[in-house]
Every structure is written in C-alpha cells, then in structure tokens.
N, C-alpha and C positions, 0 to 999 in steps of 0.2 A: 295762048298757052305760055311765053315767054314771059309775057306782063305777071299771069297768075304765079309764076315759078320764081319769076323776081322778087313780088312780093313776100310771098313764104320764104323766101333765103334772108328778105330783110327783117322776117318776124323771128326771124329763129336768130341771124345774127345779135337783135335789140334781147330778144329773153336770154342770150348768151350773157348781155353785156351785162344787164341788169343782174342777173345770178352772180356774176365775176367783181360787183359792187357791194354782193351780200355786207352788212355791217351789222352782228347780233347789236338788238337794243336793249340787252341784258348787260352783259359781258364785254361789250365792244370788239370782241376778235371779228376780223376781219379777212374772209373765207374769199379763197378763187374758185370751190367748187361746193358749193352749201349743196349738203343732202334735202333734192325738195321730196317731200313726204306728202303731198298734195294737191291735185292740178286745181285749178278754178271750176266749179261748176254752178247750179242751180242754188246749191243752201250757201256757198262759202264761194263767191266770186273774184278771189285774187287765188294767186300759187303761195302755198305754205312751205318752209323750209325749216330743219332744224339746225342748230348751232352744235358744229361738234365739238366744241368745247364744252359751254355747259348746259346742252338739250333743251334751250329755250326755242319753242317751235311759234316761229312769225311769218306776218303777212309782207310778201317779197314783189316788186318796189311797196315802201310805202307809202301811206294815203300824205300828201300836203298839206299843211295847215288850212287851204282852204275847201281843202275834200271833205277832214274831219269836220269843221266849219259847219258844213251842208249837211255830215249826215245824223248830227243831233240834232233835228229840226224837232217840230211841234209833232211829228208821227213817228218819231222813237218808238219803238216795239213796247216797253214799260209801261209809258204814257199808257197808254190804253187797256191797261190792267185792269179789273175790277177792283173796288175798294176793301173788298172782304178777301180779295186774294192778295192785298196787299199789306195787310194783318195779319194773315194765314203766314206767311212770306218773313215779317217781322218777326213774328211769335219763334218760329223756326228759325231764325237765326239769333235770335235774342237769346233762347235756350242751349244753345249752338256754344258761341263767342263769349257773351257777357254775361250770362248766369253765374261760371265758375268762377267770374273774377269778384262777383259782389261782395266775400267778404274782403275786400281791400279798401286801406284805412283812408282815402284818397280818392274819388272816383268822379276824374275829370274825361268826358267821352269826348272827341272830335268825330264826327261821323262822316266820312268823307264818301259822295258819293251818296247823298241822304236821299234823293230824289222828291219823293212828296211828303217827306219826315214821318212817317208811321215807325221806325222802328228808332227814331229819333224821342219820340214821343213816349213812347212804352218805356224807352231808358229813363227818361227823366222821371216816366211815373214810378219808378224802382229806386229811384235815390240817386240820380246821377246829374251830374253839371256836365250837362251837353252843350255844343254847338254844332251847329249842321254846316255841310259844304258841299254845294253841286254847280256843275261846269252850269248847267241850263239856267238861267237868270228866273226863267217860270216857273220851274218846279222849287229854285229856292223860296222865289213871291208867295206862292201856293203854300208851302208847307209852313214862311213863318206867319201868314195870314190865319189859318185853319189852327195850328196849334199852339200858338206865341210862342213859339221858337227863336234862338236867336240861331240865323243862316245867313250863311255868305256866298255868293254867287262866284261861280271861275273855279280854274285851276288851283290847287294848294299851292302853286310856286308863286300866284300871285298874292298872298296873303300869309306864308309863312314866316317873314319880317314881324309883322302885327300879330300872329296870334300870340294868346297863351301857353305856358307849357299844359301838355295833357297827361293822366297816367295809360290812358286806352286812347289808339287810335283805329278804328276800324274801317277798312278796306273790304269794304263789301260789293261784290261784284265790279268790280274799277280797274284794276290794275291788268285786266285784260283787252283793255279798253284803248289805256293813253300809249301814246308813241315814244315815251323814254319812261321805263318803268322801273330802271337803276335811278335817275332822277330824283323820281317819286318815294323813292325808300329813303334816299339820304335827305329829302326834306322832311317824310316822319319821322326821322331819328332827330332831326332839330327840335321840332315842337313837343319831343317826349320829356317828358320829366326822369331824371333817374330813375331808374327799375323798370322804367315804364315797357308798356308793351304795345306789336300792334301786332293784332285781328287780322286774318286775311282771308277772304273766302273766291273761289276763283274758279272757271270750270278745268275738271282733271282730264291732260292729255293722257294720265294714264290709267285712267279708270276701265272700267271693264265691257261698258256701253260704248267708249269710243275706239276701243281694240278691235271690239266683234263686229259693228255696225260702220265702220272707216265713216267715210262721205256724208250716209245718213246718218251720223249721230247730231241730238240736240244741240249738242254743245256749237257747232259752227254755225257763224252767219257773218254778214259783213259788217258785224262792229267788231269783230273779237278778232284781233290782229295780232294777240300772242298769248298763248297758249302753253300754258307747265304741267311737268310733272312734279312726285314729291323731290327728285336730284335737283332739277331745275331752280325749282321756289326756293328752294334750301342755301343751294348756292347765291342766290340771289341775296336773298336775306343776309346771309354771312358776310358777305364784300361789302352791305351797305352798311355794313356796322353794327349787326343783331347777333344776339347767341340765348342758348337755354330754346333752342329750335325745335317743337314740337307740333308733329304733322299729322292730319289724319284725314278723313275725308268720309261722306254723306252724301244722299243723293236727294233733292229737291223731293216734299211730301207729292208733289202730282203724278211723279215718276216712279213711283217706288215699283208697284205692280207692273206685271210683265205688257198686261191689256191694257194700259193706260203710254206704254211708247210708242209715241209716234214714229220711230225707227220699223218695228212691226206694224203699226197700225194700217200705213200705208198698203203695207203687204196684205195683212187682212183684207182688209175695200177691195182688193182685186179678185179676192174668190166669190166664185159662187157664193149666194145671200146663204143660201143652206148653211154649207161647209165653214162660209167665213164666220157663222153667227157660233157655231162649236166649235172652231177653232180657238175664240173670241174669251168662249169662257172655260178654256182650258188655260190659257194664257191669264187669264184672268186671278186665276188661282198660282199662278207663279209668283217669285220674287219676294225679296226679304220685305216686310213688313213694319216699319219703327213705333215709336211712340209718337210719331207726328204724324202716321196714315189717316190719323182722325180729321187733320184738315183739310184731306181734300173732300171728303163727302159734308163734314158739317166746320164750315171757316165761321172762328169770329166775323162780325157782322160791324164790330164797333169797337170802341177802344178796352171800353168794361168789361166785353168779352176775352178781347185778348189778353189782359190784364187777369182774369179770372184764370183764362188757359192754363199762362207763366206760373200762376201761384199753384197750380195743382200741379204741372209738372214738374219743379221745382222743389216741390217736397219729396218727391218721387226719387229726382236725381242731384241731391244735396253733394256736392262736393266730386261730382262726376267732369273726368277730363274730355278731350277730345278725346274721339274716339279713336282707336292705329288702325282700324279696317281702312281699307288703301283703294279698293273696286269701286267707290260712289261716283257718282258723275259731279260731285264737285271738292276741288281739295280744298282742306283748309289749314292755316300755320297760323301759330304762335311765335313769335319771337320776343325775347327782352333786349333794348337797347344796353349795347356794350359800355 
C-alpha cells in the first residue's frame, strides 16, 4: 500500500511539474498554472490545456521529435481514405478557400500539407501554379507520380530558403498538427508575395459539436496537439505578421447530418435495435444541410468529376466569401500578409 501511495504522490508530483512547464506554442507565455480543459482518454490520449493569454488549447508535455517521428508512419488515419472521398474532400475545400480568390491577377498556390495532391490537382486544373508540400516523403512520391506535380517532401522550414514567392498559401488541416505553429506562420509570411494571402482550415475548438459533445467530439485524436478558436487563430495570425483577418467556419460534408455523428452514433448502437433504428431517422432529419451534403451520398469518383462538381458550384457562388457562421466543426481564416 506504501509502495502504490508512493507512486501516485510521484505521478501527481511529475503531472504538477509538467503543468508548472506549461509553454503556449502559440504565444510563448509561459504559465505556473495552465487551465487543463482535458484529461487523456480513449479518442485524445494526452491532457489538453489552454493558454490564458491567448486561448490556444495544446497537448501538455509535448510529443518529441522522435514521437512525432513515429506517429506519421505508413497508417496515418488519411492514408487510408478512399479515393473518391478524397475528391469529395478537395472539391470542399477548393470551393471553400480558393474559389473566391480566382479572380486574382497572380495565382501562385503553395499547398502545404498536400498529402496525395488531389486538391493540388483540381487547383492547377483551374489556372493555378501550384506546388505541393508534405512532411510524409510517400504521399509527396505518390502525388507527384499520379499527377506530375511539382512536390517537396518535409517541413516548410526546411525549404522556405528555396522556394518561390506565393500569392495563396493554403494550410489545410496542418497547422493543428506541427509543434510550433507561431513558427509556421512566420515562415508563410516569407514565401508570400505582397498582398499575398494564406488559407487556413483547422478543426474549431469552438464550434458547437465540440462544446456539446466535450471528449466525444470528432475533432480529438492523437495527432491534433493544438487546437483554436476564432480569438485564438486570430491572434495568432496577427503577431505573425497578417492583417485583413477574416474568420468563418463549416463543418466537413460527412458531418453535416445529425445521424451521420459519430458523437451520437455511438449512443445510437447502444439502444435497443427497435428504438435505435427511430431514433436513427429522427436524427437523421436533423442538422444544417449545405451545398456540399451532395458528396457524401454521390462523391466525385475521378478528377473530371470533381472538376465538373467545382464548375457547377461555382457558378452558383460567384463571388461568395467565407462564410461568419462560427458553430461548424472546422474554423477557417483568411489573412493578408502585412
């Protein structure tokens, strides 16, 4: 009993010490008593804490170069996406980010974060001089094999010397990702061209699924080590040198529907087959509905479909901004380099 009592005194002394090290990787303030807002469990196995200064919520100690190392292997969660849901996926953010910029006179993309280039692809089929860039050395081989891509493997701080300037650089699902994410913005502010802008799409700490749902919301798992709201992002953006700050935020096409969250769905499966199958499609009928609910039942298949998608919706929302609805399960910002 002594032994087990010792140990628990020395796990509670180490998670003291650890909290008392807090260092936001936003903001750099450096906390004796960082608000944790999330213990470790099943979906999201570290403690989350946020920064009271500027509400950037991280994963507390964090992972080592050689942790992150390990956990982008060959079975990354993405990797195993389907091809058509990774089109579907494109097409949604392409319509998203880069639509409203097409009419600009200029239109140099960096796509950082491009994984297996499908939404790299769709860009260049629209008029744009892309280059692709993914930490995974495979997904960059893969993507400039399959669509002759030009793609560069690694971190952007390893190749922000050499590149070009860009007028777009889009941070697509990323920036939740790396362990210094103030870093990361003052190296897209290098490679922007004047006026330029960068994209950011990231899951919302403060969206309306992760309020209601805590624990069980989609958005946590163990790659996503930080976590923003729109105060959060904004601030970020602004310190690393961005202004003309415009925030809004959407919820992935496969989520939209109440009966398609896994947050509930879970719940569902535990009723009675009866009950859960009417519960099911009462649920079902819930939830905002977008212009993109059409790809989760019928997804591009191929590039000419998604490309077909873009053009019809496109004519639809000519000149359409982000949207300020603020509840989607993922934020997204705008900024222009100061």
């Amino acid at each position: 009993m002594t032994m087990i009592a010792t140990s628990m005194n020395a796990n509670a002394i180490q998670a003291t010490q650890q909290a008392a090290r807090f260092e936001c990787a936003a903001c750099g303030a450096s906390l004796d008593s960082p608000r944790r807002v999330l213990r470790s469990g099943a979906a999201c196995p570290f403690d989350l804490f946020r920064c009271s200064d500027c509400g950037m919520v991280q994963q507390q100690p964090r992972y080592t170069p050689a942790e992150l190392s390990r956990l982008y292997s060959a079975d990354y969660y993405v990797f195993e996406e389907s091809d058509s849901h990774r089109w579907a996926r494109a097409v949604q953010q392409y319509m998203i980010h880069l639509a409203p910029l097409e009419s600009r006179g200029e239109r140099r993309l960096l796509d950082v974060g491009c994984a297996l280039g499908h939404l790299s692809a769709l860009a260049r089929a629209r008029g744009w001089e892309v280059v692709g860039l993914d930490v995974s050395a495979e997904a960059a081989s893969q993507a400039a094999v399959r669509f002759g891509l030009e793609v560069r493997a690694g971190p952007l701080a390893r190749h922000v010397d050499t590149l070009r300037r860009f007028d777009v650089v889009f941070l697509g699902d990323v920036i939740e990702h790396v362990p210094h994410p103030a870093l990361l913005l003052r190296d897209v502010r290098r490679i922007l061209a004047r006026d330029g802008s960068v994209c950011i799409d990231t899951p919302n700490w403060g969206g309306f699924w992760r309020r209601w749902t805590g624990r069980r919301w989609i958005g946590l798992n163990r790659f996503h080590i930080n976590l923003f709201d729109e105060r959060s992002l904004s601030h970020l953006a602004q310190a690393a040198g961005f202004g003309q700050i415009v925030a809004g935020s959407y919820t992935h096409y496969r989520y939209e529907g109440w009966g398609a969250r896994p947050e509930l769905l879970a719940w569902v499966q535990r009723l009675p087959r009866a009950l859960g199958w009417r519960v099911g499609r009462v649920l079902s009928r819930l939830g905002r509905h977008s212009a993109f609910g059409s790809l989760s039942s019928r997804p591009p298949t191929d590039e000419a479909a998604a490309l077909q998608l873009i053009g019809q919706m496109a004519a639809k929302q000519a000149g359409r901004s982000i949207s300020s609805e603020r509840s989607g399960d993922n934020l997204t910002l705008r900024a222009v380099r100061s």
